[in-house]
N, C-alpha and C positions, 0 to 999 in steps of 0.2 A: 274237382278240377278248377272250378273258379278259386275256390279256397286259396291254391298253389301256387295261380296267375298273382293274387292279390299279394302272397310272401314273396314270390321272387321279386315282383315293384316293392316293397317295402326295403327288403335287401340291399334292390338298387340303390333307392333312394336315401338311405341309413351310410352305404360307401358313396355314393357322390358327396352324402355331406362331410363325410370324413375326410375326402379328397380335398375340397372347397375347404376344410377347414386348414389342411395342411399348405395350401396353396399360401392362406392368407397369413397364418403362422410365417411361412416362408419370406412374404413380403415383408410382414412387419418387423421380423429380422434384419431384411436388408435397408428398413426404414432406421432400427436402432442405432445399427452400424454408421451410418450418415450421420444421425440425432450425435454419434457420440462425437465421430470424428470434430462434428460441428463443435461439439461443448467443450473439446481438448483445444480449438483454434479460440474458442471463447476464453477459454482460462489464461493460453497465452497472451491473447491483447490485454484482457484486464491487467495480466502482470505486467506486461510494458506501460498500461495508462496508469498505473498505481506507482510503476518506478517514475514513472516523468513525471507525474501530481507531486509525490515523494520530492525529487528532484527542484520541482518548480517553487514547491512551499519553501524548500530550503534556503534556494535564493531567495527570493522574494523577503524570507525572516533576514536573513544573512545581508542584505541591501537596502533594507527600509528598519528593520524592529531594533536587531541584536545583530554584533558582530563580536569576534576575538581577535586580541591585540597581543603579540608577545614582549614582554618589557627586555628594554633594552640599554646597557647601562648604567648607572649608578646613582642616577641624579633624584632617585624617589627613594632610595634607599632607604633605610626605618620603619617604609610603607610595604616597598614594592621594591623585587630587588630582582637583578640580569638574572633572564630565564622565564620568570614568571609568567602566567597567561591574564588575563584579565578580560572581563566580560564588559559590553560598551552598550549600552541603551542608548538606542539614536533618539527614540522621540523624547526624551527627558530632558529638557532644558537646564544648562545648569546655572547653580545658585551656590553663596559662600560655601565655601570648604569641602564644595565637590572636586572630585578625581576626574579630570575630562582625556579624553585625548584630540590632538589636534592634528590635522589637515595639512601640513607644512608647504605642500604645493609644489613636492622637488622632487627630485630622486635622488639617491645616493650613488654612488660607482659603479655598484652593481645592476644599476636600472630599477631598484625596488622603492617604493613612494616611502615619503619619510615621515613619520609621524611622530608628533611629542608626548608624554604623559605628563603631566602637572598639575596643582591643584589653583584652583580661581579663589585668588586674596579679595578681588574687587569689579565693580561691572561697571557700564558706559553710566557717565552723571558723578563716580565717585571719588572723594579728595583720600590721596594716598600721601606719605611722609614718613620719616622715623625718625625716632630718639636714639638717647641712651641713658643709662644711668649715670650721674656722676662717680668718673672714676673709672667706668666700664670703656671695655675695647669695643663691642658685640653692641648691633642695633638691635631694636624691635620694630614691627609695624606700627605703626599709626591713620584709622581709617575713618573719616565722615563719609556714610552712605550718602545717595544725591536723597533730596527734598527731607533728608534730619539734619538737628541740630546736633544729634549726640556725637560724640568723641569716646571712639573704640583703642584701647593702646592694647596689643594682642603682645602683653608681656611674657606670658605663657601658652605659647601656640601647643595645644595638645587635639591630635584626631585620633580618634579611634583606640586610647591609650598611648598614641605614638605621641612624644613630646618633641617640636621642632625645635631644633637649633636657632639662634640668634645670628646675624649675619654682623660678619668683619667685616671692618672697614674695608680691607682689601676686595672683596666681594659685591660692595656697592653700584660696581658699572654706572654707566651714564644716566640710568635714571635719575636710579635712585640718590645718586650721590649728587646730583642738584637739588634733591626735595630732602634735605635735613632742617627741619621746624617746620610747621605748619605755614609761617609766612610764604615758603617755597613750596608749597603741595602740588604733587604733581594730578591733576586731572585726568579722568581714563576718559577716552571719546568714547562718544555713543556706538554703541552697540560691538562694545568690544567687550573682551575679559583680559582683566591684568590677573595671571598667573606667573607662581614661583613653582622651584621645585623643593619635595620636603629636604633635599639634601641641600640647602641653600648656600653652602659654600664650595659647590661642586656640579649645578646647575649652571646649563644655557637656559634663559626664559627671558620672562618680558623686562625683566631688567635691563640687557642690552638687545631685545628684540623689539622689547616695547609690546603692546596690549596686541592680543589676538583678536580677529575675525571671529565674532559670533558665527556666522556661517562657514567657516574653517572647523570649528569645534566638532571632531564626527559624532565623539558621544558623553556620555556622561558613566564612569565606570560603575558597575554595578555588581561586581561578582570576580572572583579569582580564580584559579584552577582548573582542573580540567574535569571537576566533577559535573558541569553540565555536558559538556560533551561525551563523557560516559555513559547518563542520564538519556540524551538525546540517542545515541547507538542501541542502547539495550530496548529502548523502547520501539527504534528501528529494526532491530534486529527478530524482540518479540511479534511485529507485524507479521513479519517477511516468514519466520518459522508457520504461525498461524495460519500463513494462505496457503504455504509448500503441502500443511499437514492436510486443508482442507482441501485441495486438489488430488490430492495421494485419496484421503477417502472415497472422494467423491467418482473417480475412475475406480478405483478396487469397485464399488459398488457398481457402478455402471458396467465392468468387466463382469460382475457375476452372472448379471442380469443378461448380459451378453448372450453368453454361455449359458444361460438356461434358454435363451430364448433359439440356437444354435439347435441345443439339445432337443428340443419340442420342436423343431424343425425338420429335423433329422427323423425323429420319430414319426413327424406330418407326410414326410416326403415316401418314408415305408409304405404307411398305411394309403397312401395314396397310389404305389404303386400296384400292391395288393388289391386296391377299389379296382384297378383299371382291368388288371389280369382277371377279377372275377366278373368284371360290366360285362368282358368283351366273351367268357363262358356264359356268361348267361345268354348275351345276342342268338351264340351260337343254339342253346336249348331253345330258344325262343323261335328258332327258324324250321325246328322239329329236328335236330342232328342231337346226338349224346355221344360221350365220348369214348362209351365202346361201341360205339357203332350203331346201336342198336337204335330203334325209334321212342319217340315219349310216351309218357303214360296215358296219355289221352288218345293218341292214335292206337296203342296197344289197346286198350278198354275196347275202345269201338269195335276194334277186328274181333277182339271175344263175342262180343256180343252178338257181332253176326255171324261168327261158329257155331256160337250155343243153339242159336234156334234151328238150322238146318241136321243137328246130329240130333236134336230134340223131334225133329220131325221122321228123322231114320227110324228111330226108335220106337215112336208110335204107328210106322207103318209095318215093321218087323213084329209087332206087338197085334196089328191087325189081320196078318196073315196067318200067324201062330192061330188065332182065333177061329180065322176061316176054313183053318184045316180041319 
């Protein structure tokens, strides 16, 4: 009897834990559920703070480091010819026989700012002038940088393989067409750039603009084509693939887990209901009822045992009389 007492508490106690465990299953479900939704709003800010970082670094390169320029015109031609792209390193200071572009300060008709490309013959401090050959039509440069003595005659201007043309007399403009001989040398103020352009009989520059604004000058060209900006996309582009794939993982995987934990819920919520239906039969045994009716083994025991001895006692007085006779 005691024995009985101690299984059916063990029973209990074996379904309430099963219960208690499905309960907490349950919860921790609708714990993951939140965990995920939370992690799908996380994934999206990151992707808008990663497009705005994206974004921000762009400009920031795009306004202080590097910018692109599209050429325009014919006045670099040899170099650089209409259409071309060209890449502009702002912090590069330039120096002889850089490509710069400049700053012009204006807009054109269409309201778009207007910018020059040309290459810097000479800087602030330096004596410019030109010859010719005797005989010849076509000038060349003549340059003393400031604080030398030496005398540069740039009879063969070649950059880059590209060999410049000589400038006609016609071509001269007001500068230069004052500083023929060194007696007349024309001085560049400080902190300018006297630039031409390579196509120097089809160039506007400093010839009849006169020397540029060092701080006009945006950059200092460093690169053509659109192969950086190719470079720059594919790389962009590699990112943006790499976080879409790692989000797509990282939900599928959360969605499994989901769903098992769903699953083991469902399974918790059975067993739990099962614990209940059999706690609430046990109460019932426990209260001395059974479910055919009949009473428990312990109330039954006892009613034998006090049958046995009064039919035990018949029997010995039937046994006694039998004797007496």
């Amino acid at each position: 009897m005691k024995r009985k007492e101690d299984q059916q508490q063990n029973e209990r106690k074996v379904l309430q834990a099963q219960a208690q465990y499905a309960l907490d299953t349950s919860m921790l479900m609708d714990d993951s559920v939140g965990k995920l939704k939370e992690q799908r709003w996380r994934y999206v800010i990151n992707g808008l703070i990663f497009s705005v970082a994206v974004l921000l670094i762009f400009f920031c390169i795009k306004k202080w480091l590097f910018s692109n320029f599209s050429v325009e015109g014919s006045s670099m031609e040899g170099t650089y010819h209409d259409g071309d792209v060209v890449w502009v390193n702002k912090v590069k200071g330039p120096t002889y026989g850089d490509v710069v572009v400049i700053d012009m300060n204006k807009k054109d008709e269409s309201g778009k700012e207007v910018y020059y490309i040309k290459r810097v013959i000479a800087l602030g401090g330096d004596l410019l002038w030109i010859e010719r050959e005797e005989g010849e039509k076509t000038f060349y440069i003549c340059r003393q940088k400031a604080g030398s003595e030496d005398e540069e005659r740039l009879t063969e201007e070649c950059y880059d393989g590209v060999v410049i043309e000589k400038i006609d007399d016609d071509h001269l403009y007001s500068i230069l067409l004052h500083a023929i001989g060194k007696d007349s040398a024309y001085l560049v103020p400080d902190n300018t750039a006297f630039c031409l352009g390579d196509n120097r009989n089809n160039s506007t520059d400093s010839r009849n603009l006169g020397s540029f604004e060092e701080k006009d000058i945006e950059g200092v060209v460093v690169g053509e084509g659109m192969t950086v900006v190719w470079i720059v996309a594919a790389v962009a582009a590699a990112a943006f693939v790499i976080i879409v794939i790692y989000m797509i993982f990282t939900s599928v995987k959360e969605r499994q887990k989901l769903d098992a934990d769903e699953e083991t819920a469902s399974d918790g919520q059975s067993v739990r209901e099962q614990s209940d239906e059999q706690i609430g039969t046990d109460n019932i045994i426990i209260e001395g009822e059974r479910p055919d009716g009949g009473k428990d083994d312990e109330n039954q025991s006892d009613s034998v045992e006090q049958t046995d001895k009064p039919e035990s006692t018949v029997f010995l007085k039937e046994d006694q009389a039998d004797n007496e006779r």
